[in-house]
SELUMFI-91394 format. One record per residue (C-alpha): x, y, z. Coordinates in Angstrom, 2 decimals, decimal comma. Each point is the difference from the previous one (the first is absolute). Example, Ala and Ser with C-alpha at 12.3 -4.5 7.8 and 13.67 -1.06 7.14 Angstrom:
2
+---------+---------+---------+
|       u |       v |       w |
+---------+---------+---------+
|   12,30 |   -4,50 |    7,80 |
|    1,37 |    3,44 |   -0,66 |
+---------+---------+---------+
//
This chain:
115
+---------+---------+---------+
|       u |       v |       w |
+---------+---------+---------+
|    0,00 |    0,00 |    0,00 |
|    2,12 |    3,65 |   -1,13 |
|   -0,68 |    3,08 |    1,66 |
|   -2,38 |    1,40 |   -2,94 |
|   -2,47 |   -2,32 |    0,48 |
|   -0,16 |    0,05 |    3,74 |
|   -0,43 |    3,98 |   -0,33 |
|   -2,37 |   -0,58 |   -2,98 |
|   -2,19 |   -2,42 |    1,78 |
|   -0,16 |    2,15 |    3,20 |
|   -0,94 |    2,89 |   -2,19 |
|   -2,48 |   -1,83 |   -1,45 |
|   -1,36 |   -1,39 |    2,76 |
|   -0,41 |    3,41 |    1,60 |
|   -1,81 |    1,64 |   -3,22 |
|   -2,49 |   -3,09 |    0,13 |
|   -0,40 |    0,29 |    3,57 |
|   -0,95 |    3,48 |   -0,76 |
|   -2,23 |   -0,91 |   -2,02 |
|   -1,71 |   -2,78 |    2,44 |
|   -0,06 |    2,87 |    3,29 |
|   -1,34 |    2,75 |   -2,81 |
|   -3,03 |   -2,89 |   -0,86 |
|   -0,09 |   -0,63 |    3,51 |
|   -0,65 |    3,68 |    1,63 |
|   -2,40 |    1,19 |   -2,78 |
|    2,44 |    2,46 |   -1,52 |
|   -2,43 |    2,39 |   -2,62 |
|    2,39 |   -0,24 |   -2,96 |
|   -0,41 |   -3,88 |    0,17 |
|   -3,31 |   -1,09 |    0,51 |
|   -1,44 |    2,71 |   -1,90 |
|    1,14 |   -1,35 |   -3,15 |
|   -0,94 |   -3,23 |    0,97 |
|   -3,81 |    0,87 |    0,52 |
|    0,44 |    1,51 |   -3,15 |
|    1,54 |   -3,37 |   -1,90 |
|   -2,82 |   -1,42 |    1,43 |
|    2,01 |   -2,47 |    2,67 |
|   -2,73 |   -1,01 |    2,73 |
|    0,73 |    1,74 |    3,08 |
|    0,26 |   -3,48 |    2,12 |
|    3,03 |   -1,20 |   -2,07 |
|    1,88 |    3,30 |    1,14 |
|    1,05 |   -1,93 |    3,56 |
|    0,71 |   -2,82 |   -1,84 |
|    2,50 |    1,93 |   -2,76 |
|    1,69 |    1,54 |    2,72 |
|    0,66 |   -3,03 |    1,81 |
|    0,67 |   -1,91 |   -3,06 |
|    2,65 |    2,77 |   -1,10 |
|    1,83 |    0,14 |    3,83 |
|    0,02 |   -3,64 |    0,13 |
|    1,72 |    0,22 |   -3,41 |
|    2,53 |    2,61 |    1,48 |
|    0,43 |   -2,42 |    2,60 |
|    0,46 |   -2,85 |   -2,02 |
|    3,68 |    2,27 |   -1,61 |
|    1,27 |    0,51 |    2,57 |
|   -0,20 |   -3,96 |    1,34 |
|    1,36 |   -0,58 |   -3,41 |
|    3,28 |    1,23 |    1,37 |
|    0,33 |   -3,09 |    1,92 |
|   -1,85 |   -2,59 |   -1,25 |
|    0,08 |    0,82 |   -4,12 |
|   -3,13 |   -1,89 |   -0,99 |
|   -1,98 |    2,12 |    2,70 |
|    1,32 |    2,72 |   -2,17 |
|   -0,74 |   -0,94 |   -3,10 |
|   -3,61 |   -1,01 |    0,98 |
|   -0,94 |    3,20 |    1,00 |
|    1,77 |    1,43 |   -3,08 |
|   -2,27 |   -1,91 |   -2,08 |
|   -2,89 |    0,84 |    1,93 |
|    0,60 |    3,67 |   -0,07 |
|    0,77 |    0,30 |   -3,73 |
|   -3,88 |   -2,01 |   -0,44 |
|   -1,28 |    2,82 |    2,29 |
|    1,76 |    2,69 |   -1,44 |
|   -0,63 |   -1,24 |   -3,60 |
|   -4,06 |   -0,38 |    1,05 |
|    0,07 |    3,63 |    1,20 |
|    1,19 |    0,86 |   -3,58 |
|   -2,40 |   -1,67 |   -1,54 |
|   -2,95 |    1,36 |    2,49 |
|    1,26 |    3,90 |   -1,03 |
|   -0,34 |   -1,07 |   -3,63 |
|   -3,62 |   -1,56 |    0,06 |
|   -0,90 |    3,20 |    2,44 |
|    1,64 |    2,08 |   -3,39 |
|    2,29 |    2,07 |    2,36 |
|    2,81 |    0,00 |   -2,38 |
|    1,84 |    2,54 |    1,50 |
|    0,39 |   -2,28 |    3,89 |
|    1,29 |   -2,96 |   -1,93 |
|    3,80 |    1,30 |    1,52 |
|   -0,99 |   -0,34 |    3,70 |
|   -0,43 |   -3,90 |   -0,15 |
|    3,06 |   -0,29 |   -2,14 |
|    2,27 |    2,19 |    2,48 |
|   -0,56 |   -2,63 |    2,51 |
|    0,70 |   -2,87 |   -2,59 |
|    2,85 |    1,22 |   -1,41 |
|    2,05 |   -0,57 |    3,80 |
|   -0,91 |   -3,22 |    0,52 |
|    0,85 |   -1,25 |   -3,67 |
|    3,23 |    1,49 |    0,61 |
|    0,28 |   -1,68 |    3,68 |
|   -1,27 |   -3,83 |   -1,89 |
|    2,27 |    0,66 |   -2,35 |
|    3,43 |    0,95 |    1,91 |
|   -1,19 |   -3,07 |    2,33 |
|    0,90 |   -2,04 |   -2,81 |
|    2,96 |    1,15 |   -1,93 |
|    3,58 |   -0,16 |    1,02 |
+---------+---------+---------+
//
């Protein structure tokens, strides 16, 4: 495991976990656009839990690799849903917000793996 990918996958694991707490508390700027893509207001909990558990799931990754790459997985099917959600909803212009959380943890599968 280098250096990069320990500070990669912490950094990722952070922005994600941002993510989860920002789900979590209710922030405005998140769940408004998610009444507006139409996402049923009892799935927010479950997003947000399924996003920190995700964040979680990294940073385990750092000692036990498949935990890692598990959660990698997982996130890039939740972040890769949330694209596809902003597209049906036609809200073009948010289709960078899920992909600034998926670009991280692409980068932290993928310096898991090379060497």
């Amino acid at each position: 495991m280098s250096t990069t990918h320990t500070v990669v996958t912490v950094l990722a694991a952070a922005w994600v976990g941002f993510s989860a707490a920002s789900v979590l508390a209710g922030a405005r700027w998140v769940v408004e656009p998610l009444a507006e893509y139409g996402v049923p207001r009892s799935w927010w909990t479950w997003l947000g839990v399924a996003k920190a558990a995700g964040a979680l799931g990294l940073l385990a990754g750092l000692f036990e690799p498949v935990v890692g790459l598990l959660a990698g997985i997982g996130l890039v099917l939740y972040f890769t849903g949330a694209v596809i959600t902003v597209l049906r909803a036609r809200s073009y212009s948010h289709v960078p917000f899920p992909l600034l959380y998926l670009g991280p943890v692409v980068a932290s599968m993928a310096l898991a793996y090379t060497a």
